[in-house]
N, C-alpha and C positions, 0 to 999 in steps of 0.2 A: 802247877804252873804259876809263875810269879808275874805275872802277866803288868799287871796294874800297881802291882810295887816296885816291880824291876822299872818301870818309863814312869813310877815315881808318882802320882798324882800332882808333885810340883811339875813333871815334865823333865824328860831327857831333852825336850824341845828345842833351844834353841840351835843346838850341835847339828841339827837334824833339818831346818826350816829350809834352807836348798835344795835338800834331796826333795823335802814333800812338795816343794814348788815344784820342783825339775818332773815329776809324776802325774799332776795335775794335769798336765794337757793329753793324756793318755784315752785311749779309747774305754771309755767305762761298761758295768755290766751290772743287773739287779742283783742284790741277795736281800732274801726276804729274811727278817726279821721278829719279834714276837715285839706285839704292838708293848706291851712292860719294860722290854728290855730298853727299846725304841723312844720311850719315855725317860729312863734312866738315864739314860746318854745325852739327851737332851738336854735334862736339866745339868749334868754335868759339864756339858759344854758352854751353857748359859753361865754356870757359874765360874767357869775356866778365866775369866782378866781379858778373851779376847785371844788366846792362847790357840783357840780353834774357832773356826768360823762357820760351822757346820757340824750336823751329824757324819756327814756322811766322809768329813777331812777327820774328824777321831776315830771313824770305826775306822779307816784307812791306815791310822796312822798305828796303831794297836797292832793290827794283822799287820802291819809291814814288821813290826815290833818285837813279836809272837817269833817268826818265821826266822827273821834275824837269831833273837834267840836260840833258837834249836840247832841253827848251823852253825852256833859258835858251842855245840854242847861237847865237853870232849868225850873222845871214843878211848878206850883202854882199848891194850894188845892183851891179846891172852897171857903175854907172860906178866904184865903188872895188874889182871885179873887176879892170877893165883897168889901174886904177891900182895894182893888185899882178901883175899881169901885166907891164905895163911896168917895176916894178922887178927882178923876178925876172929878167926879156931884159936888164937893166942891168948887172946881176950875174953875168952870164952863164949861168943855171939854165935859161931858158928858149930 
């Protein structure tokens, strides 16, 4: 997963700064964390320009990020399956 290169460590950010406004006032929830990781983010946030104001507005914005991601993944049909299938056996990989 391209997690942290795909939203770029310059940041997909500004395209996106309404939606994570628009989210903000949402009923939140804990997720625990590994105190290193917890650390990591921190300083990445600190070093972020202001970009994020918080740990807890980056790990939000990542998982919103992530999730996005995965729904834009395409699905093959079985029939353009085979038809990478039979290129792959053309090329000899398969």
């Amino acid at each position: 997963m391209n997690v942290i290169r795909s939203i770029g460590i310059s940041y997909i950010g500004r395209a996106l700064w309404g939606e994570r406004r628009a989210v903000m006032g949402e009923e939140k929830v804990a997720v625990k964390i590994s105190r290193r990781l917890y650390e990591q983010v921190k300083k990445h946030v600190e070093e972020s320009g202001g970009e994020f104001k918080s740990v807890e507005e980056f790990v939000e914005f990542v998982l919103e990020e992530v999730l996005r991601e995965e729904e834009e993944e395409p699905v093959y049909t079985p029939e353009e399956e085979e038809e990478i299938k039979r290129r792959l056996r053309a090329l000899g990989y398969l």
